[in-house]
N, CA, C and O of each residue as an XYZ file, in Angstrom:
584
protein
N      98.742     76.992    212.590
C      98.042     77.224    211.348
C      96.624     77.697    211.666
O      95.773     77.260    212.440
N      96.644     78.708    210.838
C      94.365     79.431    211.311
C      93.661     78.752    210.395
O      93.626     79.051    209.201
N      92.952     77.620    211.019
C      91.644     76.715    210.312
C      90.553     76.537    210.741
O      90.511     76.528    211.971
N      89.752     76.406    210.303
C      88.465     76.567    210.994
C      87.588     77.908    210.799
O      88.028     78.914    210.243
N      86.041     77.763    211.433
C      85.028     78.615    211.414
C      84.798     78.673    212.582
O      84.495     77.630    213.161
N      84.874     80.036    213.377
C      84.276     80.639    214.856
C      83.141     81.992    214.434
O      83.370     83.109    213.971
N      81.924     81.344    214.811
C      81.086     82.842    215.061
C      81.474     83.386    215.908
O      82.336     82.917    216.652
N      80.657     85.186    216.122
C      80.920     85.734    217.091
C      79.803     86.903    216.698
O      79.269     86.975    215.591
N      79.589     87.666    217.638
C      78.869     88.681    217.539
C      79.335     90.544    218.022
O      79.925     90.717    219.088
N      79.166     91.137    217.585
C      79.889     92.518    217.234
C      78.954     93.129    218.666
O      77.876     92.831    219.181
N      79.777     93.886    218.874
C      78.927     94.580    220.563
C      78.640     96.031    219.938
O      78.989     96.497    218.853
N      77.907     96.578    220.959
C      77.083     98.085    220.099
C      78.771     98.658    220.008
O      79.101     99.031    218.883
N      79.809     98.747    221.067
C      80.849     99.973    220.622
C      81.818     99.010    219.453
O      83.037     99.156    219.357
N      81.043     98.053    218.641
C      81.964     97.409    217.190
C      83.270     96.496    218.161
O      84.396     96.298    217.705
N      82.967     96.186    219.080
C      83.855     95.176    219.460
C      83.827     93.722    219.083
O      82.731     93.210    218.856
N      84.691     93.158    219.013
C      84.591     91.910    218.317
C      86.093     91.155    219.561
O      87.096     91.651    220.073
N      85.454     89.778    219.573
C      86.959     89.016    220.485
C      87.530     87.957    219.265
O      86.806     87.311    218.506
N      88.949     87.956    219.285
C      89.377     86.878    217.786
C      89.295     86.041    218.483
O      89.719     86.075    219.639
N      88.383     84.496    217.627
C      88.894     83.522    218.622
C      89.891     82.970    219.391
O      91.069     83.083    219.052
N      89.530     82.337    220.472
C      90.907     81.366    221.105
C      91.639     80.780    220.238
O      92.755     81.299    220.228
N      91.494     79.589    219.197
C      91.839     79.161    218.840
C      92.799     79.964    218.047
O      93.955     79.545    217.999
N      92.370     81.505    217.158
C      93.349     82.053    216.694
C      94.616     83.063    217.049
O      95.660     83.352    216.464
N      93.958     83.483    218.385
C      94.749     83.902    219.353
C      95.987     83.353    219.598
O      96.898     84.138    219.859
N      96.197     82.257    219.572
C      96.970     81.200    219.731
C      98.473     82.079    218.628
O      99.553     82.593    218.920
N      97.651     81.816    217.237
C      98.880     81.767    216.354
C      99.681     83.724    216.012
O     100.560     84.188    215.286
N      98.844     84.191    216.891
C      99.006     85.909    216.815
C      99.774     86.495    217.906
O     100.060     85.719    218.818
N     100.266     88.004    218.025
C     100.531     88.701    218.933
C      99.500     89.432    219.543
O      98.349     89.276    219.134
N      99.760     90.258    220.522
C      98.616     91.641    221.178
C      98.259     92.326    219.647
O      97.144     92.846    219.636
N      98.920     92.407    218.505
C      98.341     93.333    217.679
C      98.248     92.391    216.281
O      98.984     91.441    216.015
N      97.368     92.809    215.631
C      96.971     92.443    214.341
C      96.832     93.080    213.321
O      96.289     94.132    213.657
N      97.023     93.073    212.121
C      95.980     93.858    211.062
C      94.964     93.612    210.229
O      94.978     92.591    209.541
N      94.030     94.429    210.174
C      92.957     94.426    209.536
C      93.186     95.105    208.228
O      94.170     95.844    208.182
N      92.269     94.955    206.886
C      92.192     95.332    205.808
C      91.022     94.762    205.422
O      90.386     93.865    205.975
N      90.748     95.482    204.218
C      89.529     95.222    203.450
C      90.032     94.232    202.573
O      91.234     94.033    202.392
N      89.183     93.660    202.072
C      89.649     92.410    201.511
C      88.509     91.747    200.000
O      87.816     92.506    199.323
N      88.552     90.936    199.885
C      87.638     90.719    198.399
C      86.570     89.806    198.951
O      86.506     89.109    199.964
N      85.640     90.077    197.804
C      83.951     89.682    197.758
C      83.554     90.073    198.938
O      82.875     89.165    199.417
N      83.646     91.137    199.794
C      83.107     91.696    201.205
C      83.725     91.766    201.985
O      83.617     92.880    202.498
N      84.535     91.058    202.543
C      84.634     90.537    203.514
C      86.363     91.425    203.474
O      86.889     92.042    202.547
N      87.041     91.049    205.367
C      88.089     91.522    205.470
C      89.141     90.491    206.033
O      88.849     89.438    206.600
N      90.607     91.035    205.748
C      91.557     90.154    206.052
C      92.242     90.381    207.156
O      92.705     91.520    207.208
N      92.588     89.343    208.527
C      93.478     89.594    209.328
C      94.460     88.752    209.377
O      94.236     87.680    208.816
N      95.931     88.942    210.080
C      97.149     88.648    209.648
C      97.894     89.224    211.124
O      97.662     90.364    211.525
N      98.541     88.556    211.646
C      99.609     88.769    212.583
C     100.745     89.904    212.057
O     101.175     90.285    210.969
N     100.908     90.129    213.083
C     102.801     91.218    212.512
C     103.621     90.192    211.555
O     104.119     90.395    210.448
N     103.608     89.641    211.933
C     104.863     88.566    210.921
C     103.987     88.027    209.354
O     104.352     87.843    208.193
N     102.986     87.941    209.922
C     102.104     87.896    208.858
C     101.771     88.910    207.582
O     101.667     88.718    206.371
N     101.677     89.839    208.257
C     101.836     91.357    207.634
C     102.605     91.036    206.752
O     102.569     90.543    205.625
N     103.451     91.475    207.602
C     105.157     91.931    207.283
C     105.710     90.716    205.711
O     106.490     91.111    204.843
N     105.123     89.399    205.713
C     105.304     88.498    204.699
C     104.694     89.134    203.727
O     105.276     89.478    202.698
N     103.173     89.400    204.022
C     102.238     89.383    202.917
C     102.599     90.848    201.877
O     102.267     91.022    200.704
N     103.352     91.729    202.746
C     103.741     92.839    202.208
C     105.081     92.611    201.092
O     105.385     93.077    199.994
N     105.686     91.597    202.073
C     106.794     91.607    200.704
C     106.863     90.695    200.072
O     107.870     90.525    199.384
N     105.915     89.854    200.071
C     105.548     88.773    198.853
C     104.808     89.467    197.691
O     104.819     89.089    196.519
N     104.024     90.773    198.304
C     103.405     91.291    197.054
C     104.614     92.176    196.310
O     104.733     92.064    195.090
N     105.531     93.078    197.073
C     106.654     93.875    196.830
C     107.280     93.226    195.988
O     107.580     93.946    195.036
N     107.724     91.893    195.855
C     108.117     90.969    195.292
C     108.112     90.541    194.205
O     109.166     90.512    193.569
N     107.216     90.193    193.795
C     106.244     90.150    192.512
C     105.559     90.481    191.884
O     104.722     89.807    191.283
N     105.805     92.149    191.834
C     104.396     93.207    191.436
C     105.911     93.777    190.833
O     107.003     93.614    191.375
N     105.698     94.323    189.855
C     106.187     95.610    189.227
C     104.578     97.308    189.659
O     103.380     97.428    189.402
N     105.346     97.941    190.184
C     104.627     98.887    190.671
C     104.066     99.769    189.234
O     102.874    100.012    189.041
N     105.080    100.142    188.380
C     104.546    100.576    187.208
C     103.128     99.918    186.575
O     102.718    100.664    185.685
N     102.292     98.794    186.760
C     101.694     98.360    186.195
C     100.097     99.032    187.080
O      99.886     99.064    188.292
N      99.462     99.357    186.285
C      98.130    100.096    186.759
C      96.992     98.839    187.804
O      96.303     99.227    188.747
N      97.050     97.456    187.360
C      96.164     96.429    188.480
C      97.129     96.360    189.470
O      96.669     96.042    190.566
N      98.706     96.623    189.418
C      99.215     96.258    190.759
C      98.902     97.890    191.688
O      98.497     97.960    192.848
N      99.148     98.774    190.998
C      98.843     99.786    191.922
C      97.543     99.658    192.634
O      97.218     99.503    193.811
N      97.039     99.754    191.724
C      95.402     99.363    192.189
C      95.069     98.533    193.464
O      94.420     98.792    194.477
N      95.620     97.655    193.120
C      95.439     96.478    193.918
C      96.014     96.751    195.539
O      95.383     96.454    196.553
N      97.473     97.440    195.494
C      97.971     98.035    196.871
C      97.159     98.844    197.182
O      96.816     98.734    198.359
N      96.473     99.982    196.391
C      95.691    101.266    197.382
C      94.379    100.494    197.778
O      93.631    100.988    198.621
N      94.171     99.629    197.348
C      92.337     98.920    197.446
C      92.905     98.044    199.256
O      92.366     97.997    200.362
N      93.647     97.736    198.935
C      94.667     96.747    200.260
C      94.759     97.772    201.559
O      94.024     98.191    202.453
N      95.950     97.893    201.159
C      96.952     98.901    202.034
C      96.153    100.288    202.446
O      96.188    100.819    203.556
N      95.388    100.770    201.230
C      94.457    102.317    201.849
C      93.573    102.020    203.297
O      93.485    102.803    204.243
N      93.108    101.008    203.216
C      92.309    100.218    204.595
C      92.358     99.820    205.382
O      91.510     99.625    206.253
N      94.362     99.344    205.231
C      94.878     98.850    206.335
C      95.224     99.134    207.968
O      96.331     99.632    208.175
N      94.440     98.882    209.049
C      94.923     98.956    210.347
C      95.115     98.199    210.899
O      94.633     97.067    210.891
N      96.628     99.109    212.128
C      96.879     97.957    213.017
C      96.517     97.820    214.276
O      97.176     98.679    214.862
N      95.841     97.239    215.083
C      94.627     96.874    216.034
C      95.538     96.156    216.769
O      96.368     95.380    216.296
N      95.279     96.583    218.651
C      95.577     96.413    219.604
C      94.182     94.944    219.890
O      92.963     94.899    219.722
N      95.011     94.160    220.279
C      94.425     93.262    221.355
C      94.113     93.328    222.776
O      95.051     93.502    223.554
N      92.868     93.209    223.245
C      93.075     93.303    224.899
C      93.536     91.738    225.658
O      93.769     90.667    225.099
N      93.555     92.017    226.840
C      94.165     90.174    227.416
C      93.385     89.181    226.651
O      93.886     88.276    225.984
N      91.703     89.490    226.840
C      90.926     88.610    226.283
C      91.061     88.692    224.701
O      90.379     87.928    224.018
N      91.789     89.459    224.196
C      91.630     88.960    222.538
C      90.547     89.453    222.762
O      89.705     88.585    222.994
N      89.946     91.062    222.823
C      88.879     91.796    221.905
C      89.649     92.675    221.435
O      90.642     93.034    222.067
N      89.321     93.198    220.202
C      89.592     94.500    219.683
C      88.309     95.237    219.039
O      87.265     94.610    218.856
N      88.439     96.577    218.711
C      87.330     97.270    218.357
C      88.098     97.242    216.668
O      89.256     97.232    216.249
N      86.799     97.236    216.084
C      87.021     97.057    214.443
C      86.728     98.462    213.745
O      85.591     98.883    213.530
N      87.599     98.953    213.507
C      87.836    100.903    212.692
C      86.474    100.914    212.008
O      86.036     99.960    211.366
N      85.904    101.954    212.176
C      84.424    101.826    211.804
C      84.447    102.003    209.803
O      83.415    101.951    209.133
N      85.765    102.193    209.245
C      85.737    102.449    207.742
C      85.635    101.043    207.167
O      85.287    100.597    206.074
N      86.109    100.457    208.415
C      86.471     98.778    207.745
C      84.526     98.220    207.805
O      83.717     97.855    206.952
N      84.499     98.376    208.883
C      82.598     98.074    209.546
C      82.284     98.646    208.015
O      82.203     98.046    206.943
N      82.179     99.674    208.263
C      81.628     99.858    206.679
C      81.946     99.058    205.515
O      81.007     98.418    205.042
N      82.911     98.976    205.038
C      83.303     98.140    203.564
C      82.926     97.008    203.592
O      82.630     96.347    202.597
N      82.881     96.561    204.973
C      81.970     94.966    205.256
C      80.440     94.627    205.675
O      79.954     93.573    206.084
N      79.968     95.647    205.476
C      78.914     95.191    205.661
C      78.768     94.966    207.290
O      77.658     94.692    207.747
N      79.756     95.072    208.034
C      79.302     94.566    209.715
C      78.920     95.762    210.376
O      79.255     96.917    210.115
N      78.195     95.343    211.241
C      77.222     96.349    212.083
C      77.471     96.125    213.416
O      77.775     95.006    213.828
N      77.353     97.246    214.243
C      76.997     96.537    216.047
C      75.706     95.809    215.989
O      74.678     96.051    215.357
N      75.929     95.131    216.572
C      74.617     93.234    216.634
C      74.637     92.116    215.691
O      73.994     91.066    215.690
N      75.799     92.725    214.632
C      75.916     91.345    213.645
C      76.288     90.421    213.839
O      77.336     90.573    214.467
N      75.951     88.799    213.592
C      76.827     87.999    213.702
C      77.916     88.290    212.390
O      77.747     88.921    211.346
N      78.934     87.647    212.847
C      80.494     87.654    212.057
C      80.598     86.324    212.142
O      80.062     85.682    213.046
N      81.363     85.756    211.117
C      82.235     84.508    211.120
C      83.541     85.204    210.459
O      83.767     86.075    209.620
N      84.364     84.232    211.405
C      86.104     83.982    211.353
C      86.253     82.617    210.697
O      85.880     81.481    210.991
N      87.042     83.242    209.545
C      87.339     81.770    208.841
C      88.389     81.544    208.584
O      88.809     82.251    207.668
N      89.304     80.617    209.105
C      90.726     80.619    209.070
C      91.204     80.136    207.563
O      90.357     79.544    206.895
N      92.298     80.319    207.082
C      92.538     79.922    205.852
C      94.175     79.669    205.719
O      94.785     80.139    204.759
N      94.658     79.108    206.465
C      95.923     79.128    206.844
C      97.167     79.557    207.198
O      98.011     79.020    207.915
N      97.178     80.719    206.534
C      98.059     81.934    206.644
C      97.616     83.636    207.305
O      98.392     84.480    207.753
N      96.187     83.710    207.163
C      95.224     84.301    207.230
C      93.727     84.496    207.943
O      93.379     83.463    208.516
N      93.007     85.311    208.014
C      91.644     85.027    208.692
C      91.245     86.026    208.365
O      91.584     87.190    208.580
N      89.955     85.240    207.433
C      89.085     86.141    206.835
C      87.413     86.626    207.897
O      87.109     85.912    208.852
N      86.787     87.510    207.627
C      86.521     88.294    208.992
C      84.958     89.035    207.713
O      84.957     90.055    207.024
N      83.841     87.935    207.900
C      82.672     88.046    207.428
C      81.379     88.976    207.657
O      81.470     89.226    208.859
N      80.441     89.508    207.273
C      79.026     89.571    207.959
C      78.748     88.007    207.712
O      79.494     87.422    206.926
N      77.655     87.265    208.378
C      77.308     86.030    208.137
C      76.484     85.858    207.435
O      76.347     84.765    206.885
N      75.587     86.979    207.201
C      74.600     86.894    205.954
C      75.463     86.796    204.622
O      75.562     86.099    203.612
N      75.986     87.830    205.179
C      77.398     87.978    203.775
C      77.912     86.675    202.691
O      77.750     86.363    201.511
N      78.728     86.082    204.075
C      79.438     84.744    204.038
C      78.226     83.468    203.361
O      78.443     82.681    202.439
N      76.890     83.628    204.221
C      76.400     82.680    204.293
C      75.947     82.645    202.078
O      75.726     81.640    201.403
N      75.966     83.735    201.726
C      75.767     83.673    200.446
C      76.721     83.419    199.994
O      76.643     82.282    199.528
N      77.782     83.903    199.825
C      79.078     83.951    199.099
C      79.279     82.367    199.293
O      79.580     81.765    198.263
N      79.116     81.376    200.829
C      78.909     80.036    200.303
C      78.227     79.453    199.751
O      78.566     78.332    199.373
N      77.188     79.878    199.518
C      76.166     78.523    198.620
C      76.726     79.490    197.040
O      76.963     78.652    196.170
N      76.871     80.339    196.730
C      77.951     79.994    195.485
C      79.190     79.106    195.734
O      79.063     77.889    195.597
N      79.898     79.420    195.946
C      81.178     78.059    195.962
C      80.437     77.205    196.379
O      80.528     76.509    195.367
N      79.713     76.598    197.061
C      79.103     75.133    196.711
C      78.475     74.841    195.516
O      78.370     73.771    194.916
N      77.953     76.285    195.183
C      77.357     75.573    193.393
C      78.187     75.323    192.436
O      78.000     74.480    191.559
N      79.211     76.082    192.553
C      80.192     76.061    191.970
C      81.628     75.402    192.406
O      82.777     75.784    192.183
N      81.266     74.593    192.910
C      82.756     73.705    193.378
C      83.250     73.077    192.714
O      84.467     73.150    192.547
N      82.202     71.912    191.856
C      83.442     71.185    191.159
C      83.830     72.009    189.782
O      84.923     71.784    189.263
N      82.911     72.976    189.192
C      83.790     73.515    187.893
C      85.180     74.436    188.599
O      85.960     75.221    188.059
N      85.119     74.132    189.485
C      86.146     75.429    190.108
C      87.276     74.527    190.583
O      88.310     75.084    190.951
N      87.217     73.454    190.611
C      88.071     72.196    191.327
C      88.189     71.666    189.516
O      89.314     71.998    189.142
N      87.629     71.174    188.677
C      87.967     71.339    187.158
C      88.789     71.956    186.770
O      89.826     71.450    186.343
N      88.480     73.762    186.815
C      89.748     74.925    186.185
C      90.597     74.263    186.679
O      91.069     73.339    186.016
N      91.182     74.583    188.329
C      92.215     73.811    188.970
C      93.547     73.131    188.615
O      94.755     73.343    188.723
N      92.611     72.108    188.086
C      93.323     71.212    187.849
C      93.590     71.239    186.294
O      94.625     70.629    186.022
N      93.134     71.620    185.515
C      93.520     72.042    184.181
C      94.611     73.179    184.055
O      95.416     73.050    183.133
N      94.695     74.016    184.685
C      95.666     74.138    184.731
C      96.872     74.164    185.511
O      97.719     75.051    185.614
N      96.785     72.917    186.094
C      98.005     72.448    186.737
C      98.620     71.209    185.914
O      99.514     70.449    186.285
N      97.918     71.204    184.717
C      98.542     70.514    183.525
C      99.705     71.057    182.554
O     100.104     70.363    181.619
C-alpha cells in the first residue's frame, strides 16, 4: 500500500528518484498525469490499467464532464521508465502543469492506491486549507453517508 510523505528534490535535467518505500509497490515503469489542485498522479502498470477501467466503467462517454474529465487526465498522460535506482526524468509538459522546476523541492504523498507528486510550496498551501477545513469536510462526510 503507498502511505506516507517523502521529500525530494528535482535535479537541473528534471530528474526526480520515487521513493524506496514506493518503489517497493511498482514496476521499472510508471505513469504520470496531471492531476487536480496542481499537483500530479502516479500509478504502477496495474495501477493504470485499473484506474482506466474503473473510469471506462462508470462514465458514459456521451456526457460532456466525463469527456472532459478523460482529455484533462489521459491528454497528459506518460509512461516513464525507471532507472535501477528508481530515478526517472519528469516530461517537461507535466513540470509545467505543476508548477515543478529543476531545484524544487517535491513531496510524494502516498494515498493508497496512488502517489500524488507536489511542488512543496504548492502542497504546503493546499495543506493548511484542509487543515482549516477538516472538520466541515469530515461533517459533509458523514452526512452523507446517512
Amino acid at each position: 500500500m503507498l502511505l506516507g510523505r517523502y521529500y525530494s528534490q528535482v535535479s537541473e535535467k528534471g530528474r526526480l528518484a520515487l521513493p524506496a518505500r514506493f518503489r517497493q509497490e511498482t514496476t521499472d515503469k510508471i505513469f504520470i498525469a496531471r492531476w487536480y489542485e496542481g499537483c500530479l498522479v502516479i500509478v504502477g502498470r496495474a495501477g493504470w490499467e485499473a484506474f482506466m477501467s474503473r473510469l471506462a466503467r462508470k462514465t458514459d462517454v456521451l456526457t460532456k464532464p466525463i469527456r472532459s474529465t478523460e482529455r484533462f487526465i489521459f491528454s497528459s498522460a506518460s509512461e516513464v521508465d525507471l532507472d535501477e535506482q528508481g530515478r526517472f526524468v519528469l516530461p517537461l509538459f507535466l513540470r509545467d502543469v505543476s508548477g515543478i522546476k529543476p531545484g524544487d523541492e517535491v513531496v510524494f504523498i502516498g494515498l493508497g492506491d496512488r502517489i500524488e507528486l507536489w511542488n512543496k510550496l504548492i502542497w504546503e498551501s493546499e495543506e493548511a486549507k484542509i487543515k482549516a477545513e477538516s472538520e466541515k469536510m469530515l461533517e459533509a462526510i458523514a452526512r452523507q453517508r446517512k
